[in-house]
Every structure is written in structure tokens, then in C-alpha cells.
C-alpha positions as CSV (number, residue, x, y, z in Angstrom):
1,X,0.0,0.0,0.0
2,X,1.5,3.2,-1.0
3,X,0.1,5.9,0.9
4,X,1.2,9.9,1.6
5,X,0.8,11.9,4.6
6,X,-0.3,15.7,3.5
7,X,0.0,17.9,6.4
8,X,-0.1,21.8,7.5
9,X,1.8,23.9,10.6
10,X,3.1,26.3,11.9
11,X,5.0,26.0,15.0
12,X,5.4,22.3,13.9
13,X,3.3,20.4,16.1
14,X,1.4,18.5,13.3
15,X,4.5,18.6,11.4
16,X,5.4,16.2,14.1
17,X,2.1,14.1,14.6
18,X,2.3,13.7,10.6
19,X,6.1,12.3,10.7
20,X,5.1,10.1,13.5
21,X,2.0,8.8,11.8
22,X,4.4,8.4,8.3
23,X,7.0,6.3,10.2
24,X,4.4,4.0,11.3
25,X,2.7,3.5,8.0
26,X,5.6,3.8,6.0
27,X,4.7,7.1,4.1
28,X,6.3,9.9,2.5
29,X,5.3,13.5,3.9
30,X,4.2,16.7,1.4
31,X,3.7,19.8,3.3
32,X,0.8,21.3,1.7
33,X,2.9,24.5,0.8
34,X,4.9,22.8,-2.0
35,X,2.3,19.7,-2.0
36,X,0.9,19.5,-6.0
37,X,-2.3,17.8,-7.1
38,X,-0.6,14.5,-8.3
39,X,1.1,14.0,-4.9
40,X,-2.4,13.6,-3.2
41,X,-3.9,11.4,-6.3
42,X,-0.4,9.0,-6.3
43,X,-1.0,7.0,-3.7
44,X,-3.5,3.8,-2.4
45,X,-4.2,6.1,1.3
46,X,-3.7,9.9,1.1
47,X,-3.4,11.1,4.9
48,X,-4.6,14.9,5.4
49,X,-3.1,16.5,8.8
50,X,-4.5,19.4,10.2
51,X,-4.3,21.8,13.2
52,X,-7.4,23.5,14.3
53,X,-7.0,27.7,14.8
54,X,-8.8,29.7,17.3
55,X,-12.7,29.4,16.7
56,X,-12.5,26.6,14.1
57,X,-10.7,27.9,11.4
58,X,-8.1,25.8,8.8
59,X,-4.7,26.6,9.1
60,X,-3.0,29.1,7.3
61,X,-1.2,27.0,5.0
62,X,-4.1,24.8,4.0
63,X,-6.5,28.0,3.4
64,X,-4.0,29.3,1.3
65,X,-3.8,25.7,-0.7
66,X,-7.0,24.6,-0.8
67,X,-6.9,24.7,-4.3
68,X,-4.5,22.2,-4.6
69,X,-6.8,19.7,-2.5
70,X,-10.2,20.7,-4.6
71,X,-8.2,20.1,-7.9
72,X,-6.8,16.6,-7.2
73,X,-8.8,13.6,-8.3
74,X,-9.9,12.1,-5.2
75,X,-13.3,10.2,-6.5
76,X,-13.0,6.8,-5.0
77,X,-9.3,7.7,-3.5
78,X,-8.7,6.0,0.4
79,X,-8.7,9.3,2.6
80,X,-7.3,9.7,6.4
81,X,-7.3,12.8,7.9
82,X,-6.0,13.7,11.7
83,X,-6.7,16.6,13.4
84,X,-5.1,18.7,16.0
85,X,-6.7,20.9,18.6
86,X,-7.0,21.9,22.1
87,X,-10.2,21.0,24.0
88,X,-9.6,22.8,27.0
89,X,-9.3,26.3,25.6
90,X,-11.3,26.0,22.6
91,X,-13.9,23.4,24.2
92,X,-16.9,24.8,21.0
93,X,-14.6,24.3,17.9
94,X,-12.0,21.6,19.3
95,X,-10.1,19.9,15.9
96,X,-13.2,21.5,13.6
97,X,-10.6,22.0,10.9
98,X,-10.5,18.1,10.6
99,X,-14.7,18.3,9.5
100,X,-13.5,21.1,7.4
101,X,-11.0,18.9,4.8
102,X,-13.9,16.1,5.9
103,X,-16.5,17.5,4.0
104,X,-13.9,19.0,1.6
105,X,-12.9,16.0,0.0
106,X,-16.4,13.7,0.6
107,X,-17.6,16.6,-2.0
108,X,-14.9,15.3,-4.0
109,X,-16.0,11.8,-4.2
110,X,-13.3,10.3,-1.7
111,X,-13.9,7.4,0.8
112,X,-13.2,8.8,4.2
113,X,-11.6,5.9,6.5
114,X,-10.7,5.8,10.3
115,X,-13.4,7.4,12.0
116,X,-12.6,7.5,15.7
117,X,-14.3,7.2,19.1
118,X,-15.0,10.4,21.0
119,X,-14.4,8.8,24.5
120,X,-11.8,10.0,26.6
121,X,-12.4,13.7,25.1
122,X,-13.5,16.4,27.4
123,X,-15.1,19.4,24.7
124,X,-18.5,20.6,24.1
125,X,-19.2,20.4,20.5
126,X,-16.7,20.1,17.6
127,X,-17.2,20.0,13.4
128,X,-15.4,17.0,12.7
129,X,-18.3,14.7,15.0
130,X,-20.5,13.2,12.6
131,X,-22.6,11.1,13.8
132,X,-21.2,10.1,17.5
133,X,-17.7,9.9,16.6
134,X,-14.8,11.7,15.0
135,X,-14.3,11.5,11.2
136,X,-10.6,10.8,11.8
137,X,-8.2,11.0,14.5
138,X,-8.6,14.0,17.1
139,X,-5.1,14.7,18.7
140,X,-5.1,17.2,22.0
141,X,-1.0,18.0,22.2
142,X,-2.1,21.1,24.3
143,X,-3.9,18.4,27.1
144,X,-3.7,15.3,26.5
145,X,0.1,14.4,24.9
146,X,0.5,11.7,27.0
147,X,-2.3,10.0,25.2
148,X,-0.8,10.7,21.8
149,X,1.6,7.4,20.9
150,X,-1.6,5.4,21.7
151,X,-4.2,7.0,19.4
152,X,-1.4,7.2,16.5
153,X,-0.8,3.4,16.9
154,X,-4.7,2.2,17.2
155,X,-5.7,4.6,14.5
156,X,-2.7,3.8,12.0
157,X,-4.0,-0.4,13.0
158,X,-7.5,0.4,11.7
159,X,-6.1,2.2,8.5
160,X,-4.2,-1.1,7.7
């Protein structure tokens, strides 16, 4: 399975998370600044990473990129996505950047896989919850990090 890890930061937290997550699944990294359309359609698994900002909103990088996910041919392509956030502070919009390339690249005809459990989060509401659980894999670096190794390695199991 050939799969890339597309990822966005800016003090290099998910920079991080999205190496960690490539090591594991044996991946090459694209940070979506130089990333072009063929290096999310040339793969079996395209991984999206993404931080959450402030009230909800996408990270610089991937707002300023977009284009280069909405032109790629993802109809029927394997997508991941992982999302960064902090619950604590931003307890109404925690990892809502992660529903954001969600519903992004659904419109594009892409399978989403590796939904995960909301247990063992502590926010009010968040974007990326559909349906009772996460549409990927909510990491809390801010709160939680301790809980980080374990949610990379049963998330990267399901995705295999």
C-alpha cells in the first residue's frame, strides 16, 4: 500500500504528529505549501493533517492551498485525515478543521476511512463529530500528549 501523509503547521506540532504517523505507515510527507495535485492522487491512502485555529478555522497554509486539494482527483481515492486541537481552551470548535478537509474531500468523491471514538475527550461540540464519533483521529498536544503514541498506533492499526 503506498500511501502519503499531507499535512499543514506552523510552530510544527502536526509537522510532528504527521512524521510520526508516516514512520508507522511507512509514508512519505508533502507539506501542503509545496504539495501539488498529483502528490495527493499518487497514492493507495492519502493522509490529510491538520491543526485547528482559534474558533474553528483551517490553518494558514491549508487555506492558502485549498486549491490544490479541490483540484486533485480524489473520486473513490482511500482518505485519512488527523486533526489537531486543544479541547480545553477551545472546548466549542475543538479539531473543527479536521470536519472542514472532511467535508472537503467527501464533495470530492473520496472514501473517508478511520473514524474514531469520542471517548476519553472532554469538549463541548466540535465539526469533525458526525454522527457520535470523530471523522478521523482527534489529537489534543495542548492536554492530552501523553495519550498521543496510543491513538497514533490504534488509528494507523484500523487504516491497515
Amino acid at each position: 500500500m503506498s500511501v502519503t501523509v499531507i499535512y499543514g503547521s506552523d510552530g510544527g506540532t502536526t509537522r510532528s504528529v504527521a512524521s510520526r504517523i508516516a514512520k508507522r505507515l511507512e509514508a512519505k510527507t508533502v507539506d501542503i505549501k509545496s504539495a501539488r495535485p498529483a502528490d495527493l492522487e499518487g497514492c493507495s491512502l492519502l493522509v490529510l493533517g491538520v491543526p485547528t485555529y482559534g474558533d474553528g478555522t483551517l490553518q494558514a497554509d491549508w487555506e492558502d492551498n485549498i486549491e490544490t486539494l479541490r483540484s486533485a482527483r480524489l473520486a473513490n481515492k482511500k482518505v485519512a485525515i488527523f486533526g489537531l486541537g486543544d479541547q480545553e481552551t477551545y472546548p466549542e470548535s475543538f479539531v473543527d478543521a479536521m470536519g472542514i478537509l472532511y467535508d472537503e474531500v467527501v464533495e470530492l468523491g473520496a472514501e473517508v476511512v478511520g473514524a474514531t471514538d469520542t471517548d476519553d475527550y472532554s469538549y463541548v461540540t466540535s465539526f469533525a463529530e458526525r454522527d457520535g464519533k470523530f471523522v478521523g483521529l482527534a489529537i489534543d498536544e495542548d492536554t492530552q500528549s501523553s495519550k498521543t503514541g496510543k491513538r497514533i498506533a490504534s488509528w494507523v492499526a484500523q487504516l491497515v
